[in-house]
N, CA and C of each residue as an Amber inpcrd file, in Angstrom:
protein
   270
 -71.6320000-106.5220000 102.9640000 -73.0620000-106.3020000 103.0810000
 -73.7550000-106.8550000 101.8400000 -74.7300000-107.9720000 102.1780000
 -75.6070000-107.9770000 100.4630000 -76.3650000-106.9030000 100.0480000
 -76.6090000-107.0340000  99.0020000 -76.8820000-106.6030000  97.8610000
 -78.4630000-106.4090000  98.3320000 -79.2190000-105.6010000  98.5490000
 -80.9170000-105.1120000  98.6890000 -81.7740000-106.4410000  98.2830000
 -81.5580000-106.8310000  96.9890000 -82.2550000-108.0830000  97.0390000
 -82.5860000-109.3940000  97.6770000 -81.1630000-109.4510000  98.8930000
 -81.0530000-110.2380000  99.2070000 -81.1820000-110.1920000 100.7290000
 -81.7780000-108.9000000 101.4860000 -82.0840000-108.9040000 102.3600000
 -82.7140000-109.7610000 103.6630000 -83.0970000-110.3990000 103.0430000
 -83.5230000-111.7190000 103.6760000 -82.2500000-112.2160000 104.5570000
 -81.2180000-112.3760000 103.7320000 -79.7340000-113.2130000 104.5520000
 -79.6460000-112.4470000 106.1820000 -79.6830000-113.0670000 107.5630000
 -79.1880000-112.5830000 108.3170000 -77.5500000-111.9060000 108.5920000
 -77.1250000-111.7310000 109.4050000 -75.7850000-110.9280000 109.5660000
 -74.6800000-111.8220000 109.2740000 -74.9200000-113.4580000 109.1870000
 -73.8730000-114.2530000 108.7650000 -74.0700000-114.4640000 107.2340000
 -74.9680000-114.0170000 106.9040000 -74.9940000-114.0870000 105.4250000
 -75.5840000-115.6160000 104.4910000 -76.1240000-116.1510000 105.6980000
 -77.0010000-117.0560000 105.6970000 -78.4240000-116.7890000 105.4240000
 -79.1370000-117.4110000 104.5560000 -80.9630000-117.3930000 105.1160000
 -81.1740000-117.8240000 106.4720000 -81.8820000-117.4870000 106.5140000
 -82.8480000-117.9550000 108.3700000 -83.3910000-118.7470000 107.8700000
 -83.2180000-119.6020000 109.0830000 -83.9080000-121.1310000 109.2190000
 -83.1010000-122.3750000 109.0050000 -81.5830000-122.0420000 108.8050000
 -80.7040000-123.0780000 109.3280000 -80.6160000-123.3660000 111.0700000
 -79.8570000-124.3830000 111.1630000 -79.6970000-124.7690000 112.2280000
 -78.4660000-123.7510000 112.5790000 -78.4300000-123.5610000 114.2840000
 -77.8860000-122.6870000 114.6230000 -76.3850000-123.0190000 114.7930000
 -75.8890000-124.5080000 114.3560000 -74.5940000-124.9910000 113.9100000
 -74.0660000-124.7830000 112.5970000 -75.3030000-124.4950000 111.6640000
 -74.8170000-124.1560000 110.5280000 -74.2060000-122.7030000 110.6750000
 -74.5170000-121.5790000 111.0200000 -74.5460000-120.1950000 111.5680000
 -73.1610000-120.1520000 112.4100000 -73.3290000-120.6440000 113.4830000
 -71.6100000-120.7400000 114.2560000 -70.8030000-121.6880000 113.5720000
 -70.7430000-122.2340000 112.2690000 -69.7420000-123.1530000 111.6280000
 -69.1670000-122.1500000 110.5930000 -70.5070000-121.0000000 110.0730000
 -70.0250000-120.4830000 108.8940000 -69.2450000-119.0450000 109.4840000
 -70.0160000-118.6300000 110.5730000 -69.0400000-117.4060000 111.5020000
 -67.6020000-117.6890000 111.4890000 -67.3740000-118.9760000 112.3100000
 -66.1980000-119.3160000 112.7350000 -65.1830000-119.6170000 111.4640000
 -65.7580000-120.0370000 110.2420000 -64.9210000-120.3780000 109.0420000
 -64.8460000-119.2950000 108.2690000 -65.5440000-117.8580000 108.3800000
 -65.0250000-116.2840000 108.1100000 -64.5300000-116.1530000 108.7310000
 -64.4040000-116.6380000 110.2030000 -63.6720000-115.6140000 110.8270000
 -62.2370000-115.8980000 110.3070000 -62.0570000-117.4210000 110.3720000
 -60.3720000-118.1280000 110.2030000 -59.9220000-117.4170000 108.9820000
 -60.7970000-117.4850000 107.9630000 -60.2420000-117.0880000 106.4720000
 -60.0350000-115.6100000 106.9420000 -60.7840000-114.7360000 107.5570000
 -60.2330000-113.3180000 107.3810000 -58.9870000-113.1650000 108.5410000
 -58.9730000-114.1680000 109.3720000 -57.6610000-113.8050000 110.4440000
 -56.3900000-114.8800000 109.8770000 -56.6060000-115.4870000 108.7970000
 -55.0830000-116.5330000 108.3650000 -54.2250000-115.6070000 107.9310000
 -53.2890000-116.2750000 108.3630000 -51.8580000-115.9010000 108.4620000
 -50.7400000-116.1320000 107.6720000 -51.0660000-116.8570000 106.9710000
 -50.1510000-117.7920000 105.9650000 -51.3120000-118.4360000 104.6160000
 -50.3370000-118.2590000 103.6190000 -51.3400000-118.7840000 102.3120000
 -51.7770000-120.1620000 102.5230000 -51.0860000-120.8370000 103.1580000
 -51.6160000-122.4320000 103.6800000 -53.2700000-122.2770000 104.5270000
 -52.6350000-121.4610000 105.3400000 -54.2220000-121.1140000 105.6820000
 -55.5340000-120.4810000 105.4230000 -55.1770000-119.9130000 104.2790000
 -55.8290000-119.1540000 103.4440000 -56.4220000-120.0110000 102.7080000
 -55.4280000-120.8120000 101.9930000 -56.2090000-122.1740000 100.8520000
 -57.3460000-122.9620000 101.7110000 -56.4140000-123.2230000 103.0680000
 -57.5160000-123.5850000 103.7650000 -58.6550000-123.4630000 104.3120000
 -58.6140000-122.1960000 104.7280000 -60.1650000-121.4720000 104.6380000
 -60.7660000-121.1850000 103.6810000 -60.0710000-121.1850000 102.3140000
 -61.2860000-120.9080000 101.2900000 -62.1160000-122.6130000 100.5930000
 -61.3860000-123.6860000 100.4520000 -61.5960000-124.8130000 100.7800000
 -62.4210000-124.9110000 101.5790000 -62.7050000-124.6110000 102.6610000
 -63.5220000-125.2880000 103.9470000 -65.0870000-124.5400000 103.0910000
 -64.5790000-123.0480000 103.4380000 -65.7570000-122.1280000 103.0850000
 -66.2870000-122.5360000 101.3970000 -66.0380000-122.7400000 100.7150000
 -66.1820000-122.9640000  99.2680000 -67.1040000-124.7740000  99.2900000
 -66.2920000-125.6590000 100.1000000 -67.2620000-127.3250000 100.5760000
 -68.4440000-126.5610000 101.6440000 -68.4330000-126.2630000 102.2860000
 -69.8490000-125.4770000 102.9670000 -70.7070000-125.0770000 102.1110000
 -70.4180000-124.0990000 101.3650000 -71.5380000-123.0930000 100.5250000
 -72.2500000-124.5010000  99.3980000 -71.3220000-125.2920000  99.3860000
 -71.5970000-126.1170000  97.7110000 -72.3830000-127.2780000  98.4530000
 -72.1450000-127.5300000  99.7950000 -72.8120000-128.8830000 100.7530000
 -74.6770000-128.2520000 101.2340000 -75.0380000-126.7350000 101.3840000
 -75.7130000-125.8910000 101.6590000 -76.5990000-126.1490000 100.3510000
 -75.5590000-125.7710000  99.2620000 -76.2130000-125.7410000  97.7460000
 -77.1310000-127.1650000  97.3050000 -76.0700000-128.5700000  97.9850000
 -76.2630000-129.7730000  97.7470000 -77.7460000-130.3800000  98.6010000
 -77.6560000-129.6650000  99.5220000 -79.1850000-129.9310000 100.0440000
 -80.4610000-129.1900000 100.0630000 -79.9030000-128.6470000  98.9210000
 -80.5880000-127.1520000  98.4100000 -81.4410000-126.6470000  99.8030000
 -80.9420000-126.0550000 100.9870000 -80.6910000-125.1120000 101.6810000
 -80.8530000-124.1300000 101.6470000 -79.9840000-123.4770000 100.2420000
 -79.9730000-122.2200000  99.6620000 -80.1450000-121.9630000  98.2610000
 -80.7790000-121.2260000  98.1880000 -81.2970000-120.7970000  96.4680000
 -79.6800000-120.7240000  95.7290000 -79.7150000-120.5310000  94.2280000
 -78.6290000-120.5750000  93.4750000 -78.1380000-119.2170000  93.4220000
 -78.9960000-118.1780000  93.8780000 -78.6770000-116.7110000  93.6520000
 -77.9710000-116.4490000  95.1850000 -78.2530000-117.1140000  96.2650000
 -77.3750000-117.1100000  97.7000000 -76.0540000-117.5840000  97.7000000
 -76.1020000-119.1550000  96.8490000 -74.9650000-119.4910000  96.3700000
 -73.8960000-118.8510000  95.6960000 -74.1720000-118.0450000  94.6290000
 -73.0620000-117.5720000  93.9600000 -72.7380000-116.1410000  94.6650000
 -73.8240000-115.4240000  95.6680000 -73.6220000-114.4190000  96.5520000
 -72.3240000-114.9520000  97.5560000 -72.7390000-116.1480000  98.0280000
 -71.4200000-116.9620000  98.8200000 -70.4270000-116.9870000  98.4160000
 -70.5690000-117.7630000  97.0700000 -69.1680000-117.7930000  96.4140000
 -68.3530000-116.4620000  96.3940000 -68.9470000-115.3530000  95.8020000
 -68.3840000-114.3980000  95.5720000 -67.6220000-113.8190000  96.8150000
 -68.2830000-113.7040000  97.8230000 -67.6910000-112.9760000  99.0740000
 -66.5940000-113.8660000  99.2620000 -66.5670000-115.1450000  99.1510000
 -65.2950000-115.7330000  99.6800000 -64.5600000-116.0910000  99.0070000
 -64.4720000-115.8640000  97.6020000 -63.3890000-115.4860000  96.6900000
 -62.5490000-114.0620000  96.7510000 -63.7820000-112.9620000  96.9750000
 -63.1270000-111.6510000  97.4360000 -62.2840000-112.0570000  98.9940000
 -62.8650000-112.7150000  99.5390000 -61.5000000-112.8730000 100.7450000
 -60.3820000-113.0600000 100.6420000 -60.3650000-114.3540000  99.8660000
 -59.4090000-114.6990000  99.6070000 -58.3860000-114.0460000  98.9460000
 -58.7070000-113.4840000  98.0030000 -58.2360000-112.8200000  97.1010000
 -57.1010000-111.4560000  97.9540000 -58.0590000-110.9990000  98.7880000
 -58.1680000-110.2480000  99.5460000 -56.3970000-110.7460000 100.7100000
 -57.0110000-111.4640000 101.0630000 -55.7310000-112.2440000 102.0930000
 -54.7780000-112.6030000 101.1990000 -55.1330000-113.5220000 100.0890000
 -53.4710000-114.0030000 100.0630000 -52.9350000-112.5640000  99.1970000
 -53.6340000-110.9270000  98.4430000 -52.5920000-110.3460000  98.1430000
 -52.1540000-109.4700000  99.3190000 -52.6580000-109.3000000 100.4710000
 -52.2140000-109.2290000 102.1530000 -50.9990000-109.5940000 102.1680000
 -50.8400000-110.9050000 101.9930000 -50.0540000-111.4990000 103.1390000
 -48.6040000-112.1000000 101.3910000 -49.2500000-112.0890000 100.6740000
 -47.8860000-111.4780000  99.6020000 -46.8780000-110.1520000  99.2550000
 -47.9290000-109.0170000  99.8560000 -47.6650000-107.6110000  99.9370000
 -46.4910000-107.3350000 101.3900000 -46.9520000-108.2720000 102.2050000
 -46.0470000-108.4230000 103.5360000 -44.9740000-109.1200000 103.1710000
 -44.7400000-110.2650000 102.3100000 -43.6510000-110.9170000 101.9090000
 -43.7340000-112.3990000 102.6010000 -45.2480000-112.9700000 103.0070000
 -45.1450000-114.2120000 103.5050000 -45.8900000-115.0490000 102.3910000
């Protein structure tokens, strides 16, 4: 959930007023990173998600305070998954 200030972000954690491919690109690339299975896929979803947020940033899209809100959540994923799926022994 963001942070009160940032209320503005809809439920994907996007501002409103992207295109509605940007929105089902960034759903679908949480969703992969929170359902990978393997650290290969993990690198890989945080990669994908990490060139998104910075390509968003690059067409300034999104303010710098959304940006590092991005970053953060999908470092906590990650983080999140690969000590998951080390704790399991894969």
């Amino acid at each position: 959930m963001p942070p009160a200030d940032l209320d503005f972000l809809d439920t994907s954690d996007l501002p409103h007023g992207l295109s509605e491919q940007a929105y089902a690109t960034w759903r679908v690339a949480l969703r992969d990173l929170y359902s990978s299975q393997t650290e290969v896929q993990v690198e890989y979803g945080y990669q994908f998600c990490r060139g998104f947020i910075q390509a968003l940033q690059d067409m300034q899209a999104i303010e710098p305070d959304v940006y590092l809100f991005l970053e953060a959540q999908v470092h906590g994923v990650w983080i999140e998954r690969i000590s998951a799926l080390k704790a399991r022994g894969h």
